[in-house]
C-alpha positions in Angstrom: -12.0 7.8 12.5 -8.7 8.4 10.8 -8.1 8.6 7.4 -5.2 9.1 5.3 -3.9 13.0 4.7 -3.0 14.2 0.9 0.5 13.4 2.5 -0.1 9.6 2.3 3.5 9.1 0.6 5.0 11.1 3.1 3.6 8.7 5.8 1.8 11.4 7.5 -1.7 10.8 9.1 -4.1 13.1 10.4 -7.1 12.6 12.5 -10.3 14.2 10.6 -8.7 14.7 7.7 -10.9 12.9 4.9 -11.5 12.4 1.2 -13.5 10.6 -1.3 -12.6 7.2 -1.4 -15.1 4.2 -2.2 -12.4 1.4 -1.7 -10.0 -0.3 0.8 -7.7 -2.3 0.3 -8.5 -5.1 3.2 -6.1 -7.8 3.7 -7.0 -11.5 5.0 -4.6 -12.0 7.7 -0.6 -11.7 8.3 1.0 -13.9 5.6 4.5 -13.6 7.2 7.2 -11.6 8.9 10.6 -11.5 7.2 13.7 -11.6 9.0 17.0 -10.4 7.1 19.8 -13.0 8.2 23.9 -12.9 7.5 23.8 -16.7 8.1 20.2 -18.7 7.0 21.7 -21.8 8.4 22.5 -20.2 11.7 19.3 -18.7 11.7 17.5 -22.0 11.1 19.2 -24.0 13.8 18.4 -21.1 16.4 14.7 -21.5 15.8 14.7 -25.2 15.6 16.9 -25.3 18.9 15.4 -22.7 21.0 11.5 -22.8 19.8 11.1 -26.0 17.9 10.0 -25.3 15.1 10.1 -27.9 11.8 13.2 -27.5 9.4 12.7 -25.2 6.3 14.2 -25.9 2.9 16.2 -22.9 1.8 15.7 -21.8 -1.7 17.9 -19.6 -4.0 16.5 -16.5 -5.7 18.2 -14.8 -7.8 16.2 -12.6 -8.9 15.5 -11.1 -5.5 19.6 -11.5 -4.4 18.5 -14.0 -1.3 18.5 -17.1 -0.3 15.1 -17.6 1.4 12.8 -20.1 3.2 9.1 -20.0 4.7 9.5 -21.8 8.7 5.9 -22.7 9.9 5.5 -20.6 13.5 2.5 -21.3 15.2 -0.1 -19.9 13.0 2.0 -17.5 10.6 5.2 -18.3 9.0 8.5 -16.2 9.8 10.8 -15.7 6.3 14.5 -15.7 6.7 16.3 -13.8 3.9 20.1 -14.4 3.6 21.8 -12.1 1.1 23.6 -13.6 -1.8 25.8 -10.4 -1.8 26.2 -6.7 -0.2 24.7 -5.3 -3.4 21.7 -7.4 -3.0 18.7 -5.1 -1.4 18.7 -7.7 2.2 22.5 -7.0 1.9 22.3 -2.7 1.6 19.6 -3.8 4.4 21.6 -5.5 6.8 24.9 -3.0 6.0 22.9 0.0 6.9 20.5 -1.8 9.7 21.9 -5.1 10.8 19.7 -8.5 10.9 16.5 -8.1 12.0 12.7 -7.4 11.1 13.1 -7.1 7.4 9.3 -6.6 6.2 5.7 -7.5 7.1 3.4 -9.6 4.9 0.1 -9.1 4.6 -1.9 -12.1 2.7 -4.8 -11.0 -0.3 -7.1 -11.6 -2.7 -6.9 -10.1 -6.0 -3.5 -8.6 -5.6 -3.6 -6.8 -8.8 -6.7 -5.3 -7.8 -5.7 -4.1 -5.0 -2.7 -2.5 -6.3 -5.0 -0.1 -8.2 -6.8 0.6 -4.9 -3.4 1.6 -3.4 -2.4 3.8 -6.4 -5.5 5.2 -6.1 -4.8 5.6 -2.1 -1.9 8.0 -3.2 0.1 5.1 -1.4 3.9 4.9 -2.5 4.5 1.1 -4.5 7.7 -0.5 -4.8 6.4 -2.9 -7.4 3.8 -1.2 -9.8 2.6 -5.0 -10.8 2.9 -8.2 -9.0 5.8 -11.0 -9.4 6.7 -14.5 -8.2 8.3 -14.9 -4.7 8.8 -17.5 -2.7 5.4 -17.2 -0.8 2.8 -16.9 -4.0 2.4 -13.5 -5.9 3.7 -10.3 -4.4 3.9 -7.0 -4.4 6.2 -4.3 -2.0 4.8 -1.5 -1.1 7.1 1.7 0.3 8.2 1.8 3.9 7.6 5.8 3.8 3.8 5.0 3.1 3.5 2.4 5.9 5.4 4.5 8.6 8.3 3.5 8.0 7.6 -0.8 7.8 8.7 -2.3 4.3 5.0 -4.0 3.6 4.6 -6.7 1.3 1.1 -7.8 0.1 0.8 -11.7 -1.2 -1.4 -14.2 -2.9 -1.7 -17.5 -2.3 -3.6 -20.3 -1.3 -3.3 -20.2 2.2 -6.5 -19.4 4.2 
């Protein structure tokens, strides 16, 4: 079995190393995969051409610098994220990375309970409480505790 080293922020996992822990923090299935974009309208017409998928409607969020929608993709949902600027965090993003695989979202129950879990984990949280997004209630967690994959966990009502 593998479990998580004292160096869980620095991403590091060893096998056999243990400690004490009495809870996980399970996850119900994958919410989402988000997908930073220069051009959401580009991006939309790309999916609908080449894989059919249904239009989206793009929202504005300005408190996350993006403009955003949720496309329905077989039985998960892919989230475009066009940045309303450079100094917006999808526009450092794409400066430093390009477009591409932004973040993975994994869906839950009892998000603020399992924030705790995570804290206790030793696990490295962007957001120390959840917020409104465009999916339900979510949270970031650090890409240097999930080697190196910006995780995001979400609440909603989808089962």
């Amino acid at each position: 079995m593998i479990y998580p080293s004292s160096c869980v922020g620095e991403g590091t996992w060893h096998q056999g190393d243990r400690f004490n822990v009495s809870e996980v923090c399970n996850f119900n299935h994958f919410d989402h995969v988000g997908v930073a974009v220069k051009d959401i309208e580009a991006a939309l017409a790309f999916f609908r051409k080449v894989f059919d998928v249904p239009d989206a409607e793009v929202v504005l969020m300005e408190d996350q610098g993006v403009r955003a929608c949720l496309v329905e993709v077989g039985q998960t949902r892919l989230e475009l994220l066009e940045p309303t600027g450079p100094e917006s965090g999808v526009g450092r993003f794409i400066e430093r990375r390009g477009e591409g695989l932004h973040h993975l979202a994994l869906n839950v129950t009892d998000i603020s309970g399992k924030l705790q879990v995570l804290k206790t984990l030793g696990v490295d949280l962007i957001d120390q409480s959840p917020r409104e997004g465009l999916s339900g209630t979510i949270a970031f967690i650090h890409p240097r505790s999930m080697f190196g994959v910006l995780t995001e966990l979400v609440e909603n009502d989808s089962k």
